[in-house]
Backbone as ProteinMPNN parsed JSONL, in Angstrom:
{"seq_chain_A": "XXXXXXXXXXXXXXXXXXXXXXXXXXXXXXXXXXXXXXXXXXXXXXXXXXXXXXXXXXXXXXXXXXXXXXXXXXXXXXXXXXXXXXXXXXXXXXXXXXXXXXXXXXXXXXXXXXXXXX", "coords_chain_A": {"N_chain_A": [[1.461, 5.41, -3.699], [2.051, 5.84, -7.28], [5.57, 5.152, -8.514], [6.291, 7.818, -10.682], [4.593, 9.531, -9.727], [5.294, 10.421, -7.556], [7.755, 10.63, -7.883], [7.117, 12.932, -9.527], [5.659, 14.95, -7.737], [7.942, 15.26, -5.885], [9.512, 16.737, -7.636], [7.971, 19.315, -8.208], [7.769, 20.341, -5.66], [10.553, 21.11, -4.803], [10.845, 22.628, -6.697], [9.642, 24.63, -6.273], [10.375, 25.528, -3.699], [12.854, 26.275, -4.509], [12.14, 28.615, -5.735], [11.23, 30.402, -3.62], [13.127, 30.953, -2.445], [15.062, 32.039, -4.024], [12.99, 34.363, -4.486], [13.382, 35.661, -2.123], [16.156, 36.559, -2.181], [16.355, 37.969, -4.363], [14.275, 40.135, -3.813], [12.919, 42.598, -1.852], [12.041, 41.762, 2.115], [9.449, 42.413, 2.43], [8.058, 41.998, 0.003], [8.839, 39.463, -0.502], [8.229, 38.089, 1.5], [5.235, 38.814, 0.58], [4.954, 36.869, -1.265], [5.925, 34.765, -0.679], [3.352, 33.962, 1.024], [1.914, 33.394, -1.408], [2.615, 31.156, -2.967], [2.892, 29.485, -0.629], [0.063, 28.753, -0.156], [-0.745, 27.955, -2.502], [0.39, 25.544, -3.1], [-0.858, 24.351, -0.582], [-3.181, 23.943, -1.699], [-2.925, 22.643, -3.694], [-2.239, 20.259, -3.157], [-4.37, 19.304, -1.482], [-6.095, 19.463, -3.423], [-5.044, 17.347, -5.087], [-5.453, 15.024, -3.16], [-7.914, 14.786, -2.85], [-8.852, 13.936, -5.818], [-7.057, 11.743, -5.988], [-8.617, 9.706, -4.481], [-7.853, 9.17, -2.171], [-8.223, 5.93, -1.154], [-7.372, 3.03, 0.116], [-4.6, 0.99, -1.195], [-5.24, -2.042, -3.183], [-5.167, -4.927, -1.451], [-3.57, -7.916, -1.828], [-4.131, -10.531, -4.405], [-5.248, -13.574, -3.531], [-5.152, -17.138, -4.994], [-6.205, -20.642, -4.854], [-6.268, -23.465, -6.225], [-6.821, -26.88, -7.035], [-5.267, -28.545, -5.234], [-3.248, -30.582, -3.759], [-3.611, -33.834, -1.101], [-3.351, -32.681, 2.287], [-2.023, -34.314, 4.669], [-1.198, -34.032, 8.31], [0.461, -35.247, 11.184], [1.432, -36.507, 14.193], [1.192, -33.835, 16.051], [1.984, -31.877, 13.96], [2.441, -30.054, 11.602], [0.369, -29.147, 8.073], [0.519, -28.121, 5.051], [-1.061, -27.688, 1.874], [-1.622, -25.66, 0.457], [-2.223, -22.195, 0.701], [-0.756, -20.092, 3.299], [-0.536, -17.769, 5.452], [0.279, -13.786, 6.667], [-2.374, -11.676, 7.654], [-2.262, -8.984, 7.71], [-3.921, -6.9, 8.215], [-4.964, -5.86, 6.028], [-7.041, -5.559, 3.15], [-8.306, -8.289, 1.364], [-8.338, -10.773, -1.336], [-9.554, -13.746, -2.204], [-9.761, -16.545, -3.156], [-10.479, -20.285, -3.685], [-10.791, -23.146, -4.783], [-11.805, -26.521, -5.693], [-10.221, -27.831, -3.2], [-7.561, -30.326, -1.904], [-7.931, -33.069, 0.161], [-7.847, -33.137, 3.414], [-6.253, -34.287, 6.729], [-5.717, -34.88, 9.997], [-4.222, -35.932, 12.541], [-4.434, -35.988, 15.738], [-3.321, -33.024, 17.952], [-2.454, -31.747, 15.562], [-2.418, -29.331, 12.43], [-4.042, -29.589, 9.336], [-3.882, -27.773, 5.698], [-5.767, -27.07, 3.234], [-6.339, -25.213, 1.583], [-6.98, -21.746, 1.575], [-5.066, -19.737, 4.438], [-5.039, -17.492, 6.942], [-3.282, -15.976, 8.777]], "CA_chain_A": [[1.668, 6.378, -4.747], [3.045, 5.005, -7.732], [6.778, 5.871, -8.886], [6.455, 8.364, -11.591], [3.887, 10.778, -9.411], [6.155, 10.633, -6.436], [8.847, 11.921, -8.366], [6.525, 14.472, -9.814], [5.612, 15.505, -6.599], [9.007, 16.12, -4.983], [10.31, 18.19, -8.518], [7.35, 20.405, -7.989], [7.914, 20.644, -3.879], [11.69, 21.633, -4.886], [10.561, 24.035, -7.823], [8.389, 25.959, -5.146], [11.344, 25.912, -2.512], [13.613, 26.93, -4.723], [11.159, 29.809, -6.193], [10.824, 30.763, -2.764], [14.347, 31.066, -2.128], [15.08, 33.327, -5.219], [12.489, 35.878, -4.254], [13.847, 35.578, -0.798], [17.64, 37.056, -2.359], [16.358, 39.034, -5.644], [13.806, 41.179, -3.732], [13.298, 43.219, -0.18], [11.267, 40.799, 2.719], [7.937, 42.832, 2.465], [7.49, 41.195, -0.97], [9.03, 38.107, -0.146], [6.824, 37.809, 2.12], [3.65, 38.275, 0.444], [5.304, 35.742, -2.121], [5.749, 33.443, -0.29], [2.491, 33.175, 1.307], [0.854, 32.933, -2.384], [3.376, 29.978, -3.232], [2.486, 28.512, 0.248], [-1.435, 29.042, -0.14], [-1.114, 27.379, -3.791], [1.023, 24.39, -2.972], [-1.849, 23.717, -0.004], [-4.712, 23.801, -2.771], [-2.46, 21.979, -5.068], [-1.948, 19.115, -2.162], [-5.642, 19.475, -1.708], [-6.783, 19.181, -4.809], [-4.571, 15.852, -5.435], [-5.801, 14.418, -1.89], [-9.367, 14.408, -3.384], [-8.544, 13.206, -6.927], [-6.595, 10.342, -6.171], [-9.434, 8.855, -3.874], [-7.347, 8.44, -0.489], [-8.385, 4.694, -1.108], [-5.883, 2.307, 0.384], [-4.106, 0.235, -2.095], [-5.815, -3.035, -3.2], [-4.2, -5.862, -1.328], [-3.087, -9.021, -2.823], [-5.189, -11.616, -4.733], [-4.51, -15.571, -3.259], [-5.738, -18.138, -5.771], [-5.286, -21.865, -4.728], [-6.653, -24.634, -7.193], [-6.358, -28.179, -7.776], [-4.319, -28.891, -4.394], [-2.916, -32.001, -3.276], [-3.634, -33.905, 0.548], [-2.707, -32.431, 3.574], [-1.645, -34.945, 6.163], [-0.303, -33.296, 9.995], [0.736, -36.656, 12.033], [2.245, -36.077, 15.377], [1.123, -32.208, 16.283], [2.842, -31.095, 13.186], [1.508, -29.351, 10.326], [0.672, -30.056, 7.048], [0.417, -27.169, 4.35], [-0.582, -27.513, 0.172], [-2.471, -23.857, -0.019], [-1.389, -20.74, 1.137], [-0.551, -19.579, 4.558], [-0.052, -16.141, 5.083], [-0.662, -13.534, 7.576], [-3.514, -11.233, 7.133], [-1.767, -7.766, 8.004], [-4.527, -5.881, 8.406], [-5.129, -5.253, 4.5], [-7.608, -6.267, 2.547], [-7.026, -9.691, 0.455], [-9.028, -11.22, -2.193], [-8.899, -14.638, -2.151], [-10.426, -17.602, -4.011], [-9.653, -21.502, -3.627], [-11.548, -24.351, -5.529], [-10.864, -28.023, -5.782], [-9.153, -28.584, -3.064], [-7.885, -31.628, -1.586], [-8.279, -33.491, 1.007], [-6.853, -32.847, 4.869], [-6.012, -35.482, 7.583], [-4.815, -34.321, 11.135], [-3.987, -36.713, 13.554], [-4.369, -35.297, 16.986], [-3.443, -31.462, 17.471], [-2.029, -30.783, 14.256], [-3.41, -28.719, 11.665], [-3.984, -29.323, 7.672], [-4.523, -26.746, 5.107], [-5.461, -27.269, 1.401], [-6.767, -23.721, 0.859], [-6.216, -20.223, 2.349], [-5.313, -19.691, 6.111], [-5.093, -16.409, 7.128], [-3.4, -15.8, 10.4]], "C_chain_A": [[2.632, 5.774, -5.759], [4.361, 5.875, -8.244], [7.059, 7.292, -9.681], [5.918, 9.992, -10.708], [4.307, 11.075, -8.097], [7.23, 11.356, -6.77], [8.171, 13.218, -9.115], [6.603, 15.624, -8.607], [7.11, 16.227, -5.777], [9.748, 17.084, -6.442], [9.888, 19.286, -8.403], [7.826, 20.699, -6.568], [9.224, 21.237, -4.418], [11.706, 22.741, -5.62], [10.254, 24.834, -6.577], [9.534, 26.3, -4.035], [12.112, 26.64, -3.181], [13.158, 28.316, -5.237], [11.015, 31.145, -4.945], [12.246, 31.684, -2.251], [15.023, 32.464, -3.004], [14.793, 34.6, -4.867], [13.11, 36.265, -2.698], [15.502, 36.612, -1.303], [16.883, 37.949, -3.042], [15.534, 40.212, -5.102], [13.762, 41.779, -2.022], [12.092, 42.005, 0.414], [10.405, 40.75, 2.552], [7.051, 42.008, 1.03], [7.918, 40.02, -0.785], [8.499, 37.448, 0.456], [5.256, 37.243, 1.705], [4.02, 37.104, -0.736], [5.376, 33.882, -1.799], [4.374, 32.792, 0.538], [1.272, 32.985, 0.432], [1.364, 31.651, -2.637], [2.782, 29.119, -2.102], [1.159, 27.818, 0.484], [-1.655, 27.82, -1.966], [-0.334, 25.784, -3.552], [0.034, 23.549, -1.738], [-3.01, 23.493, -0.914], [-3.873, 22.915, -3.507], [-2.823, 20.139, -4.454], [-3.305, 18.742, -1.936], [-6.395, 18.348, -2.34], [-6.502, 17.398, -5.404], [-5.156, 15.312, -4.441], [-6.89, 13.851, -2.91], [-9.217, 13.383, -4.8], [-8.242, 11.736, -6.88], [-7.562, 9.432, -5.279], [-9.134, 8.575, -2.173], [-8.196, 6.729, -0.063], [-7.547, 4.116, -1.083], [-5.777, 1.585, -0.697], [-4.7, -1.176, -2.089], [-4.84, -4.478, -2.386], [-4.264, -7.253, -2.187], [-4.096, -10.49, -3.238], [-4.471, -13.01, -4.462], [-5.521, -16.373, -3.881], [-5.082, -19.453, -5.15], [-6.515, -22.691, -5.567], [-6.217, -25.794, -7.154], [-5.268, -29.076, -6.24], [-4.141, -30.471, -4.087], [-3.747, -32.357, -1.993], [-2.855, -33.448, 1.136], [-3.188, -33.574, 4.704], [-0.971, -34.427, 7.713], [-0.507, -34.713, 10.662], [1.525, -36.109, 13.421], [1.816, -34.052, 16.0], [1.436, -31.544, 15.087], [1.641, -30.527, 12.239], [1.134, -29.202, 9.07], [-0.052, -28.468, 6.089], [0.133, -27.534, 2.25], [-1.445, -26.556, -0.371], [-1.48, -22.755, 0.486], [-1.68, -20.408, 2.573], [-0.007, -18.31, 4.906], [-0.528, -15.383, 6.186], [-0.999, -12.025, 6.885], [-2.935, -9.575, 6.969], [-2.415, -7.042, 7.507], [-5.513, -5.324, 7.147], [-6.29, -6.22, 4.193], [-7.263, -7.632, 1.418], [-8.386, -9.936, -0.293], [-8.505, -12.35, -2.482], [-10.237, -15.481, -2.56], [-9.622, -19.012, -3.654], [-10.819, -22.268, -4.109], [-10.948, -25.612, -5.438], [-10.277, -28.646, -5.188], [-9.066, -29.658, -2.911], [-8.027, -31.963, -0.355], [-7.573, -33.178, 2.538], [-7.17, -33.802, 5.994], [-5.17, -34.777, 8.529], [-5.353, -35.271, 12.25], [-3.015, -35.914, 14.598], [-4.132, -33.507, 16.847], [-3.009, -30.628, 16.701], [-3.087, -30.025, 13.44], [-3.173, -29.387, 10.25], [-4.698, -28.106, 6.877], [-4.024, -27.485, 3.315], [-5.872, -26.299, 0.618], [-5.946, -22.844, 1.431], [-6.187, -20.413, 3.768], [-4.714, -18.35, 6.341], [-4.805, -16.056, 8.55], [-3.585, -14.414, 11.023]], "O_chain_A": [[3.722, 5.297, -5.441], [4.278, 7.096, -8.38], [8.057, 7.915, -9.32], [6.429, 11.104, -10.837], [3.719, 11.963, -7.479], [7.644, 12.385, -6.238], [8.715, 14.318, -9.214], [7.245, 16.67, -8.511], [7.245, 17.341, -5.271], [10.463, 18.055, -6.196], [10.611, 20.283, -8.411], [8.497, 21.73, -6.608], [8.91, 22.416, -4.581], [12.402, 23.722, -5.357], [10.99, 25.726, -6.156], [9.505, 27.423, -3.532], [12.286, 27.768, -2.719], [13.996, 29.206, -5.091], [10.799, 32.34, -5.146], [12.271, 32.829, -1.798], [15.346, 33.572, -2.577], [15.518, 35.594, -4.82], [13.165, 37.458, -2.399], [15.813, 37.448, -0.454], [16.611, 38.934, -2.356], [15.776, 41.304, -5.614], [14.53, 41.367, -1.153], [11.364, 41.403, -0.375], [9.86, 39.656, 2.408], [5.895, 41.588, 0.999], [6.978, 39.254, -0.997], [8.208, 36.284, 0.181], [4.522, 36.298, 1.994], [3.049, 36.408, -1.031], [5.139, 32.749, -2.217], [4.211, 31.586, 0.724], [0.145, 32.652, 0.798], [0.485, 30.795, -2.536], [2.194, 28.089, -2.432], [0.996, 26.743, 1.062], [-2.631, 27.137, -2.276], [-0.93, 24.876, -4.13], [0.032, 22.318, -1.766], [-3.799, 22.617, -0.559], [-4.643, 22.217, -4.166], [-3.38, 19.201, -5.025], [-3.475, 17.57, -2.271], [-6.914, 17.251, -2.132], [-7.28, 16.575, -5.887], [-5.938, 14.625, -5.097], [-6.816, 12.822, -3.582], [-9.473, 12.18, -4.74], [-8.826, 10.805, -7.434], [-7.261, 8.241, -5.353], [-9.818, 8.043, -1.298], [-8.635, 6.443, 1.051], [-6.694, 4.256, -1.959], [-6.822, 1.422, -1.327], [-4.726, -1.667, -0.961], [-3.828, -4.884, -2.956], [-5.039, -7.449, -3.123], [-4.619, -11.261, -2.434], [-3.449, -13.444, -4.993], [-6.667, -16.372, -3.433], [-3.876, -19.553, -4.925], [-7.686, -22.359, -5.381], [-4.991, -25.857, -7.249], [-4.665, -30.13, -6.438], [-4.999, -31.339, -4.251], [-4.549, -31.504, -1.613], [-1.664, -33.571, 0.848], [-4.235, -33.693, 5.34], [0.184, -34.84, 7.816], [-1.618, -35.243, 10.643], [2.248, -35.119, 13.316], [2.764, -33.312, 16.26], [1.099, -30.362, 15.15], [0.412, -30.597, 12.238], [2.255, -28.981, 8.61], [-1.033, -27.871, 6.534], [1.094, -27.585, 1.482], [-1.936, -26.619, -1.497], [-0.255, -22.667, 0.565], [-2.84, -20.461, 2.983], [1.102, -17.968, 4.495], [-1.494, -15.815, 6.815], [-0.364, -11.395, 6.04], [-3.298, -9.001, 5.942], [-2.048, -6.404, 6.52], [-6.501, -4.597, 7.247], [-6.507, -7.306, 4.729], [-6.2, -7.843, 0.835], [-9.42, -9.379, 0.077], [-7.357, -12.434, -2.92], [-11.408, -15.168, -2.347], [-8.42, -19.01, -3.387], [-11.914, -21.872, -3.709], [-9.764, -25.793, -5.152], [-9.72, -29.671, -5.581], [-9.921, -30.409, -3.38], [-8.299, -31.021, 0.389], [-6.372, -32.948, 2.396], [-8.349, -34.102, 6.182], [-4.149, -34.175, 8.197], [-6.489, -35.368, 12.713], [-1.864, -35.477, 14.595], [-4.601, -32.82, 15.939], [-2.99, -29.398, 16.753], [-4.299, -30.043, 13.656], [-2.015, -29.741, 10.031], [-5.749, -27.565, 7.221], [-3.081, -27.944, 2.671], [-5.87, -26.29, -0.613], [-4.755, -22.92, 1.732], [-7.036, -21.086, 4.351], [-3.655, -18.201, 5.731], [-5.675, -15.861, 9.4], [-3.673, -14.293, 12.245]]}, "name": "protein", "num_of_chains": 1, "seq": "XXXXXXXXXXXXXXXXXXXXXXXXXXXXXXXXXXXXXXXXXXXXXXXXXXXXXXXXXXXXXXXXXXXXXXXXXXXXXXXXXXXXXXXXXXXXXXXXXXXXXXXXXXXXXXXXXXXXXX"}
């Protein structure tokens, strides 16, 4: 949710509490009552209503571009890195790599000259 409609959200949630609160002192329970369960009934349609709107589509995860990379050499077990290494957490990723270069692994190392995605 981005910044602006998060703070929307909690001025309205506080309007409605405090609205609630008001009729709660200024009048007897029996109306306070039915007041509060139009306020409560409209703040579920309101919540609703936004649910649907905004899509409940998770947030796009992060685009990894690698281009143009150098060699990866790993000598001894070790590991040899000139792309991106990253881990996957679950999210979606969008990821592109072209060009790369070349990779050399002597014995059980690894090389990477693109994406690796653990």
């Amino acid at each position: 949710m981005q910044g602006w409609k998060k703070s929307a959200l909690i001025v309205a949630s506080c309007a409605l509490v405090a609205g609630m609160v008001i009729v709660w002192v200024v009048v007897d329970l029996g109306t306070a009552d039915g007041t509060a369960s139009v306020i409560g009934a409209s703040a579920g349609v309101v919540g609703l209503v936004y649910a649907l709107i905004s899509g409940g589509s998770p947030a796009p995860g992060p685009t990894l571009t690698v281009a143009r990379t150098g060699k990866a050499t790993a000598r001894g077990g070790g590991t040899a890195n000139a792309g991106i290494t990253m881990p996957a957490a679950g999210g979606q990723v969008s990821a592109t790599a072209e060009d790369t270069g070349d990779t050399e692994s002597d014995g059980p190392g690894e090389a990477n000259t693109g994406i690796r995605l653990t």
